[in-house]
VEXROMAR-212256 format. One record per residue: x, y, z of N, C-alpha, C in turn; residue in one letter. Coordinates in steps of 0.001 Angstrom, whole numbers, m for minus. Each point is the difference from the previous one (the first is absolute). Layout:
neast X	nnorth Y	nup Z	caeast X	canorth Y	caup Z	ceast X	cnorth Y	cup Z	res a
...
END
This chain:
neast 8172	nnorth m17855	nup m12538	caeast m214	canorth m1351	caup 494	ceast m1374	cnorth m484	cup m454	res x
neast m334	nnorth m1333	nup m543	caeast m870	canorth m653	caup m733	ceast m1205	cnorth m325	cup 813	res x
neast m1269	nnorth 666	nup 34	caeast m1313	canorth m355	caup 1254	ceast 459	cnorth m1857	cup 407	res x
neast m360	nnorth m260	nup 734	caeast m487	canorth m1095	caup 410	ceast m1285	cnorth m785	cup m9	res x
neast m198	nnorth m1080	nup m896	caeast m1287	canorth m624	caup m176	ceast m76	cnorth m1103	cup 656	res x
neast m1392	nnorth m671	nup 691	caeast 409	canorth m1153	caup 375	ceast m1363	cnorth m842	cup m457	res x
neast 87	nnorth m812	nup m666	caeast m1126	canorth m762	caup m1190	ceast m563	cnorth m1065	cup 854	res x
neast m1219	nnorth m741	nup 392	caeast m218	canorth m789	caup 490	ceast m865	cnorth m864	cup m841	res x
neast 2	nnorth m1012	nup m560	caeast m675	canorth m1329	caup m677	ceast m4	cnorth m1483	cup 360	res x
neast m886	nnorth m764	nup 323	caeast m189	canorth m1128	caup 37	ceast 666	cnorth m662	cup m1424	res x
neast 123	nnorth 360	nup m1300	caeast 33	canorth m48	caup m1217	ceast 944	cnorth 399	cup m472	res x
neast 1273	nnorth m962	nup 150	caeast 1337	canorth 575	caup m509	ceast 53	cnorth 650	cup m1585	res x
neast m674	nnorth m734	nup m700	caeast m92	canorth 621	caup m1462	ceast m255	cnorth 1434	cup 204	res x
neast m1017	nnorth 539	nup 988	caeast 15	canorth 1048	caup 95	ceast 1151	cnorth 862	cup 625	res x
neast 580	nnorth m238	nup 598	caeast 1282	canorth 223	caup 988	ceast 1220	cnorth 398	cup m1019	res x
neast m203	nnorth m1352	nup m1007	caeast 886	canorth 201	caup m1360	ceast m174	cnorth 957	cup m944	res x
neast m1405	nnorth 705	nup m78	caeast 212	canorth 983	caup m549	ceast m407	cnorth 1268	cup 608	res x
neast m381	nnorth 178	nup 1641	caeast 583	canorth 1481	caup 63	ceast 1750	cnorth m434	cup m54	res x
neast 514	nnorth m968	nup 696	caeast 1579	canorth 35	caup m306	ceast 697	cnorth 968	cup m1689	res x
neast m656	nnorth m468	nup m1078	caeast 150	canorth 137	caup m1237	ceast m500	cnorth 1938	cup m498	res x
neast m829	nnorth 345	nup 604	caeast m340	canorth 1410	caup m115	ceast 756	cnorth 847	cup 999	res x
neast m54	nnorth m168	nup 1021	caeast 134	canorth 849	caup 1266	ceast 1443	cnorth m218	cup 340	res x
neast 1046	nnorth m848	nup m99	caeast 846	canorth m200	caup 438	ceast 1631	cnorth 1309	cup m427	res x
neast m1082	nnorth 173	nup m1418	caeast 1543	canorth 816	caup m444	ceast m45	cnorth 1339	cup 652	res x
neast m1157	nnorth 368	nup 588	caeast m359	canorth 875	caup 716	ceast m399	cnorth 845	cup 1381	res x
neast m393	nnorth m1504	nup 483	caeast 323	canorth 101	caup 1176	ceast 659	cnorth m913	cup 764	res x
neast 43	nnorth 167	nup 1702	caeast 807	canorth m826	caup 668	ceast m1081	cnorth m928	cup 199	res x
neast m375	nnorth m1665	nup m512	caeast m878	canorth m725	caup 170	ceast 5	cnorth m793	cup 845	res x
neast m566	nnorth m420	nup 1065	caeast m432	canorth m1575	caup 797	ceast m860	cnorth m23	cup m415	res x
neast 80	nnorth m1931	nup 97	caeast m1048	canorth m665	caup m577	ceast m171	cnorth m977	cup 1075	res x
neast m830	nnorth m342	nup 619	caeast m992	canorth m901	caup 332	ceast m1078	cnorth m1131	cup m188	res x
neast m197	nnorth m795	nup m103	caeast m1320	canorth m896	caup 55	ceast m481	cnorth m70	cup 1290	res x
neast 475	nnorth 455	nup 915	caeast m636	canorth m384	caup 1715	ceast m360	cnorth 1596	cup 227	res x
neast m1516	nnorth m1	nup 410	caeast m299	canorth 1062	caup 477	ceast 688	cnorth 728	cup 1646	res x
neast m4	nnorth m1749	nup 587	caeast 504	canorth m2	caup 1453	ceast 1805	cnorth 760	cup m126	res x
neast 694	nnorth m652	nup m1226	caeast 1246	canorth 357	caup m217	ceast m313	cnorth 1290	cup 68	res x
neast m828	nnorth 939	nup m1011	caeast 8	canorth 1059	caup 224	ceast m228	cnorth 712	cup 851	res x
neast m196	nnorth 76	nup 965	caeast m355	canorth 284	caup 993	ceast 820	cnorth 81	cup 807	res x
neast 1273	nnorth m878	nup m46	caeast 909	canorth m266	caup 591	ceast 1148	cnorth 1354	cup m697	res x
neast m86	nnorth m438	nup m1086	caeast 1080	canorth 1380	caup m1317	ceast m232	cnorth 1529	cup 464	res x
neast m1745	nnorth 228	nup 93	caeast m195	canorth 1935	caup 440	ceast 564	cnorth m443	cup 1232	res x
neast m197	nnorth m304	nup 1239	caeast 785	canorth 216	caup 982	ceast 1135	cnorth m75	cup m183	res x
neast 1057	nnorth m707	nup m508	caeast 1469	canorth 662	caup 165	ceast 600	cnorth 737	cup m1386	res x
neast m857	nnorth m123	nup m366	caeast 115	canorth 1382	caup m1463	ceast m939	cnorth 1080	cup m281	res x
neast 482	nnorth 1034	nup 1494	caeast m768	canorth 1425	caup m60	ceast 410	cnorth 329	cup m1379	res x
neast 444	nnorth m294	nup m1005	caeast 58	canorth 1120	caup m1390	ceast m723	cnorth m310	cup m775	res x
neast m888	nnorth m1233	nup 137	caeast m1060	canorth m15	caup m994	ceast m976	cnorth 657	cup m495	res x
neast m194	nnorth 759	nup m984	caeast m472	canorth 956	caup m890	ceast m1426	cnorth m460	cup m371	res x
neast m251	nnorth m1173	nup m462	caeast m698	canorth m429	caup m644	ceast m799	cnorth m1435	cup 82	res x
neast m1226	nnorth m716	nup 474	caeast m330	canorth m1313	caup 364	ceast m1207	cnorth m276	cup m1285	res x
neast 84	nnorth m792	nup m1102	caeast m364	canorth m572	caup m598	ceast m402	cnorth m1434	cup 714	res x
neast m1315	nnorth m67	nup 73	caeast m535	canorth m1581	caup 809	ceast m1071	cnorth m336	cup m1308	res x
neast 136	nnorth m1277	nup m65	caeast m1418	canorth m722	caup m633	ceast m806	cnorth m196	cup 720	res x
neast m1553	nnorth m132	nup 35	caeast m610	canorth 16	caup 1236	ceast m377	cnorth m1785	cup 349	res x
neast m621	nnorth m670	nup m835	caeast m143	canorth m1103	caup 116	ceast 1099	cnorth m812	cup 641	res x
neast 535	nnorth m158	nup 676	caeast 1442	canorth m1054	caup 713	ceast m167	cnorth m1038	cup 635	res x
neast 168	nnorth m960	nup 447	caeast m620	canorth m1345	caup 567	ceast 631	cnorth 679	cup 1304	res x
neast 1154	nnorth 167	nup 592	caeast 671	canorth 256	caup 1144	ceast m1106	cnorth 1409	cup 940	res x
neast m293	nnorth 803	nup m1062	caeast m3	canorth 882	caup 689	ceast m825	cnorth 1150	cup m936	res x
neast m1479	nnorth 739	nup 397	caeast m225	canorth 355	caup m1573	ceast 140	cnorth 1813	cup 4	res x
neast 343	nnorth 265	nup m732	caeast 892	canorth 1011	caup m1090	ceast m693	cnorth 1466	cup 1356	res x
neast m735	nnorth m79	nup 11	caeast m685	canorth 1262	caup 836	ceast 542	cnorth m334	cup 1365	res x
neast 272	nnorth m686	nup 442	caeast 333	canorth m190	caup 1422	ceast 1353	cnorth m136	cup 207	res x
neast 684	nnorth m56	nup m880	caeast 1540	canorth 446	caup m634	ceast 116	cnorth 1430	cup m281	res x
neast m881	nnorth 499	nup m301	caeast 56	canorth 1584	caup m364	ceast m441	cnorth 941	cup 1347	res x
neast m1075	nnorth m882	nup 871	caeast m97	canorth 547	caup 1300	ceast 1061	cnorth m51	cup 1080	res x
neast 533	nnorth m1441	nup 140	caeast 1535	canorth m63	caup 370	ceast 922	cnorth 1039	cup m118	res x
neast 518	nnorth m112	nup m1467	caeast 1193	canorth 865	caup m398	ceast m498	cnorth 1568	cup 474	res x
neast m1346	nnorth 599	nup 17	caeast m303	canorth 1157	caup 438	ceast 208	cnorth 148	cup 1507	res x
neast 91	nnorth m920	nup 883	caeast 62	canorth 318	caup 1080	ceast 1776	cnorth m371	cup 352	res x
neast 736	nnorth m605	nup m824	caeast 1199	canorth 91	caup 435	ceast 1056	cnorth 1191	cup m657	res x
neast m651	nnorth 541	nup m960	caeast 223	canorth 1016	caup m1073	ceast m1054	cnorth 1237	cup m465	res x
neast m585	nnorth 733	nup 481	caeast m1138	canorth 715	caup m1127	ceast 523	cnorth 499	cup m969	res x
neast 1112	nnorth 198	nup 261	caeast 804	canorth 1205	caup m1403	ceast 163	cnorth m778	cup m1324	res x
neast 92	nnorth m1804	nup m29	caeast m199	canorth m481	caup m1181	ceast m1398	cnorth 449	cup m889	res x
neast 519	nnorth m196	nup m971	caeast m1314	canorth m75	caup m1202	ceast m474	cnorth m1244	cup m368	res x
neast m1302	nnorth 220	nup m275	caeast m129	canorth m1516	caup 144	ceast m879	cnorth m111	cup m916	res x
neast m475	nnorth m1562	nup m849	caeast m483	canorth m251	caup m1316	ceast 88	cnorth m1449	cup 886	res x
neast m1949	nnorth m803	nup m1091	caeast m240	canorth m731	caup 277	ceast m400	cnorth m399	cup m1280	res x
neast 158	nnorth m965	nup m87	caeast m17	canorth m665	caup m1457	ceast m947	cnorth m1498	cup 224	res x
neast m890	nnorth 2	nup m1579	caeast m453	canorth m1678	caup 154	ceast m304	cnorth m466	cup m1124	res x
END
């Protein structure tokens, strides 16, 4: 069964291309709402993997990664900018 990634960007172009790398490979969500995400690790304990940009107007990238750690620690997590 294929890890689970879940990509977070303000910047769909970016969105478009983890879609374009990561997709044949893993199981991908994609996001632009940090808040969405947030919403996704809670009812998707199988997420493997949290790719965040840090800069976000909604919500910024570290405080998305502190979030998802407290509703998840077992994700991995990557912050991007």
């Amino acid at each position: 069964m294929p890890k689970t990634v879940l990509a977070v960007d303000d910047n769909t172009a970016i969105l478009n291309q983890y879609h374009a790398v990561l997709s044949n490979y893993y199981n991908l969500i994609t996001t632009a709402s940090p808040l969405r995400a947030i919403k996704i690790i809670r009812d998707n304990p199988s997420i493997d993997l949290l790719i965040s940009d840090m800069d976000m107007e909604e919500m910024h990238g570290q405080n998305l990664i502190i979030e998802s750690h407290g509703i998840n620690p077992e994700i991995i997590k990557i912050l991007t900018s």
